[in-house]
TORVODREN-548791 format. One record per residue (C-alpha): x, y, z; residue number from 0. Coordinates in Angstrom, 3 decimals, padded with zeros to 6 digits. Example, Ala and Ser with C-alpha at 12.3 -4.5 7.8 and 13.67 -1.06 7.14 Angstrom:
2
{u: 012.300; v: -004.500; w: 007.800; resi: 0} .
{u: 013.670; v: -001.060; w: 007.140; resi: 1} .
END
This chain:
84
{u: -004.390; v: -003.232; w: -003.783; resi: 0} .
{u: -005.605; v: -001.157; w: -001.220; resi: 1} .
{u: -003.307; v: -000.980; w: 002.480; resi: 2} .
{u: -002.756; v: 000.947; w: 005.431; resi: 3} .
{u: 000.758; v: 001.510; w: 007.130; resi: 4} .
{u: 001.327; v: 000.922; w: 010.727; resi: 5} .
{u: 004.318; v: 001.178; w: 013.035; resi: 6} .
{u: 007.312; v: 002.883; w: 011.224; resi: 7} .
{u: 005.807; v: 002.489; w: 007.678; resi: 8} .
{u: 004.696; v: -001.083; w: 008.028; resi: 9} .
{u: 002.245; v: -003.330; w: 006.656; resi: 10} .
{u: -001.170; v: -003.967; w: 008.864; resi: 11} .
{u: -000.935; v: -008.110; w: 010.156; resi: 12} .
{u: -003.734; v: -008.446; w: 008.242; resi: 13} .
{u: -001.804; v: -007.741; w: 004.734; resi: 14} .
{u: 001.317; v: -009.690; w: 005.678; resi: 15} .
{u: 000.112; v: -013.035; w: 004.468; resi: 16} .
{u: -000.778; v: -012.072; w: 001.208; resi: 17} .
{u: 002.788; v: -009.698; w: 000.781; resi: 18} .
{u: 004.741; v: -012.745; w: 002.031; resi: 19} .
{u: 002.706; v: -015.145; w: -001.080; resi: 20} .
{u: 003.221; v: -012.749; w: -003.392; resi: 21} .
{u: 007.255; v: -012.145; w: -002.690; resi: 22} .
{u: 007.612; v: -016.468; w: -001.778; resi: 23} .
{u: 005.488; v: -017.919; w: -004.983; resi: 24} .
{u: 004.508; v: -015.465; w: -008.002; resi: 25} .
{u: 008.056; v: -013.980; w: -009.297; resi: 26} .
{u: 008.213; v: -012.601; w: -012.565; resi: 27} .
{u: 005.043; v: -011.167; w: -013.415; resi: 28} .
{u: 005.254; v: -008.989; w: -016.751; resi: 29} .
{u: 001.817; v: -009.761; w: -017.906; resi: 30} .
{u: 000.244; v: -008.820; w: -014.167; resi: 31} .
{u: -001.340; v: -005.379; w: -014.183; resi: 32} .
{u: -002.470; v: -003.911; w: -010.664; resi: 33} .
{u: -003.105; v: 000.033; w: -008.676; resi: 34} .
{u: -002.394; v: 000.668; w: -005.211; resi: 35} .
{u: -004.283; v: 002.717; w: -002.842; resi: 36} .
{u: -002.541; v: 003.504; w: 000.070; resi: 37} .
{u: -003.112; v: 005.091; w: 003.528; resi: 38} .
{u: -001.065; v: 006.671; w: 005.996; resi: 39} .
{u: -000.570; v: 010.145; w: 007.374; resi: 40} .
{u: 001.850; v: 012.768; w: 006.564; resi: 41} .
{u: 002.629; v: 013.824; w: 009.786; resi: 42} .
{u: 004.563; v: 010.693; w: 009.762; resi: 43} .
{u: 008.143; v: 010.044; w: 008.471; resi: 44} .
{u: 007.012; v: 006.567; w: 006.465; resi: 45} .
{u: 003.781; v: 008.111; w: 005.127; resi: 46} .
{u: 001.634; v: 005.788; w: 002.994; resi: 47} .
{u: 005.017; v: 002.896; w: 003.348; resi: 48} .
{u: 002.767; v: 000.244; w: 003.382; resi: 49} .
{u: 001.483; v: 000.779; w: -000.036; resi: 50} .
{u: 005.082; v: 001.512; w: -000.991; resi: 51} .
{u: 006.340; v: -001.821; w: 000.180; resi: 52} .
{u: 003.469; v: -003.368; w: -002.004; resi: 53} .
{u: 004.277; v: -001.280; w: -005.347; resi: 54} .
{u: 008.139; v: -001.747; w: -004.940; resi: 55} .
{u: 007.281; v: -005.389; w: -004.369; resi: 56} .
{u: 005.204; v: -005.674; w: -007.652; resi: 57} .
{u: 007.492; v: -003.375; w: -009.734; resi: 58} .
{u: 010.630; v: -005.877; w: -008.294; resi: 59} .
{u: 008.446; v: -008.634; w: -010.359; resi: 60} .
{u: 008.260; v: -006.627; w: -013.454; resi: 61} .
{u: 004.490; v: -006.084; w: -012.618; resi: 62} .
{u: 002.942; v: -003.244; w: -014.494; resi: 63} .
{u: 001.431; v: -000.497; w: -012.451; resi: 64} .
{u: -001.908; v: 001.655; w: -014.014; resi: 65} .
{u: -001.866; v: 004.831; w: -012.916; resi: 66} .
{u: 000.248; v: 006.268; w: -010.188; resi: 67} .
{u: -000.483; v: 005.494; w: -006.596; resi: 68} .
{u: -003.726; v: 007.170; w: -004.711; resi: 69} .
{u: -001.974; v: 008.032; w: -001.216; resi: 70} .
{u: -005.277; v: 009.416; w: 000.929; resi: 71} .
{u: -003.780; v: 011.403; w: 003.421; resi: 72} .
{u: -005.419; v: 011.128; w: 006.793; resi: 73} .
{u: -003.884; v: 014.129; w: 008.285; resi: 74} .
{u: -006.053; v: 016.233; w: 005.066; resi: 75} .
{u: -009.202; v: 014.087; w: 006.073; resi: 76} .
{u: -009.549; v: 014.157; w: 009.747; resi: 77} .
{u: -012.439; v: 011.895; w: 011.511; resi: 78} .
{u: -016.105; v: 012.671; w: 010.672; resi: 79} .
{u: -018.545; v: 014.420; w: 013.262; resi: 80} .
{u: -020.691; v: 012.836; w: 014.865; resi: 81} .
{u: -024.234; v: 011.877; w: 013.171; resi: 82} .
{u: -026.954; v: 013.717; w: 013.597; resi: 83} .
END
C-alpha cells in the first residue's frame, strides 16, 4: 500500500474507497500479508497518518505486516530543481 496524508493526518479522496472496502467487506484476514509506504511531512503533527490509518486498519484484521513501514519524509526531500 502506498498513501499520502492530507488535512489533519487524513487519507487522499482518492484512497477512501478502497479503505472504506477493506474496513466494510474483508474482516479477518490472518493469511493476508501486505507493506505500507507512506507520505507525509514532519513538520506536521499527523505525519505520515494516512499510512497509519491503513496499517492500524490491516493489523485490526489480524493482517500480517512485512517489514516496518517506509514513512518518506517530504520535509528531508524537498522539490527537485528545475531541469536543465
Amino acid at each position: 500500500m502506498v498513501t499520502s496524508t492530507t488535512g489533519q493526518g487524513d487519507l487522499p479522496d482518492s484512497i477512501v474507497p478502497l479503505f472504506q472496502g477493506i474496513k466494510d467487506k474483508l474482516g479477518y484476514q490472518p493469511e493476508m500479508r501486505y507493506g505500507i509506504i507512506a507520505l507525509g511531512d514532519s513538520t506536521y503533527a499527523n505525519f505520515c497518518g494516512g499510512g497509519k490509518l491503513f496499517d492500524a486498519l490491516l493489523q485490526e484484521q489480524s493482517a500480517q505486516r512485512v517489514g516496518e513501514m517506509l514513512m518518506i519524509d517530504a520535509s528531508e526531500h524537498p522539490e527537485p530543481g528545475k531541469p536543465i
